[in-house]
C-alpha positions in Angstrom: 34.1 -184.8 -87.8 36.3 -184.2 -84.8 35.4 -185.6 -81.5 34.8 -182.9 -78.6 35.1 -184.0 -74.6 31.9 -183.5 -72.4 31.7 -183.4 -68.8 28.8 -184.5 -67.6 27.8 -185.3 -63.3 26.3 -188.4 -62.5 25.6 -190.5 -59.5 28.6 -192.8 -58.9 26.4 -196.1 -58.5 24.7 -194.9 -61.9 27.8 -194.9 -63.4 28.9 -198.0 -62.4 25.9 -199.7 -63.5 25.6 -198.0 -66.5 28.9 -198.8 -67.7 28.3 -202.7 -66.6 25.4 -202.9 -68.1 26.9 -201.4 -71.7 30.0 -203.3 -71.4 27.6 -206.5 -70.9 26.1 -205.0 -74.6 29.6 -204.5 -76.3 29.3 -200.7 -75.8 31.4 -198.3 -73.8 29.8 -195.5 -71.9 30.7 -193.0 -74.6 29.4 -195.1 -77.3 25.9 -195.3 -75.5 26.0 -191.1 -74.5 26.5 -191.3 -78.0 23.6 -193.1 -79.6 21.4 -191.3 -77.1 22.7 -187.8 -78.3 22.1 -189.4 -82.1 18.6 -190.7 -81.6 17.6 -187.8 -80.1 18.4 -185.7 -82.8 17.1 -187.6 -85.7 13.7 -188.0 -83.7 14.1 -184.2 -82.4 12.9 -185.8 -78.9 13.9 -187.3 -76.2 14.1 -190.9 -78.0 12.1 -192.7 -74.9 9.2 -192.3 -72.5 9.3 -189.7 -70.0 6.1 -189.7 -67.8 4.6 -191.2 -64.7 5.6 -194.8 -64.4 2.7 -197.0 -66.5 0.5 -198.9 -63.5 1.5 -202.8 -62.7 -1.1 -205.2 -64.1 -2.4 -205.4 -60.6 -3.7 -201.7 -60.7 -4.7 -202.1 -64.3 -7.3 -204.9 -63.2 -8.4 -202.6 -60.2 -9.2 -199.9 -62.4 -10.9 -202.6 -64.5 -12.7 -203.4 -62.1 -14.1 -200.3 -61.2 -14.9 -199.5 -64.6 -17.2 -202.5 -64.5 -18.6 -201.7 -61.3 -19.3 -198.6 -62.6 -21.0 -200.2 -65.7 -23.0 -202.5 -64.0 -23.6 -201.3 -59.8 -24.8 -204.7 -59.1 -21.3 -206.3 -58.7 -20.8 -204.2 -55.8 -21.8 -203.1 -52.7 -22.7 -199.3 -52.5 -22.9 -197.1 -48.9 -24.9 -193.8 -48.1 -23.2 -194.0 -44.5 -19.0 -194.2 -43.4 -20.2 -195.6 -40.0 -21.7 -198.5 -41.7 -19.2 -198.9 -44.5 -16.2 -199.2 -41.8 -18.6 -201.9 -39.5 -18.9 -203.9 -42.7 -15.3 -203.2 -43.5 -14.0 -204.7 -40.2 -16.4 -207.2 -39.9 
């Protein structure tokens, strides 16, 4: 099949670091576009992830941890007032 010519706009640093970082994988930039364009196809998708960003494992252990707080009150301290929650806050 013959090949066709694309234009496509991009960011000049995104170019410049995409093509480094396909060069650095034995690929040139139209090689890469390439396989993308495939993948998606076959998978009728777009062939990776697109959402919010997944939390660090910093925020995964603070949701954790409220999950257990939640399960069990007694690991941690509760407040009916804002006044007295900032005092011991600041304290």
């Amino acid at each position: 099949m013959a090949a066709v010519s694309t234009n496509i706009k991009i960011e000049q640093s995104l170019k410049e670091e995409s093509q480094a970082l396909f060069e650095s994988l034995g690929l040139s930039m139209s090689t890469a576009v390439n396989m993308f364009l495939r993948q998606a196809v076959r998978e009728q998708a777009i062939p990776f992830r697109v959402g919010k960003p997944v939390p660090n494992e910093e925020t995964l252990e603070a949701i954790r941890e409220i999950q257990r707080m939640k399960a069990d009150p007694s690991l941690g301290k509760s407040y009916t007032d804002v006044d007295a929650m900032m005092k011991d806050l600041l304290a």
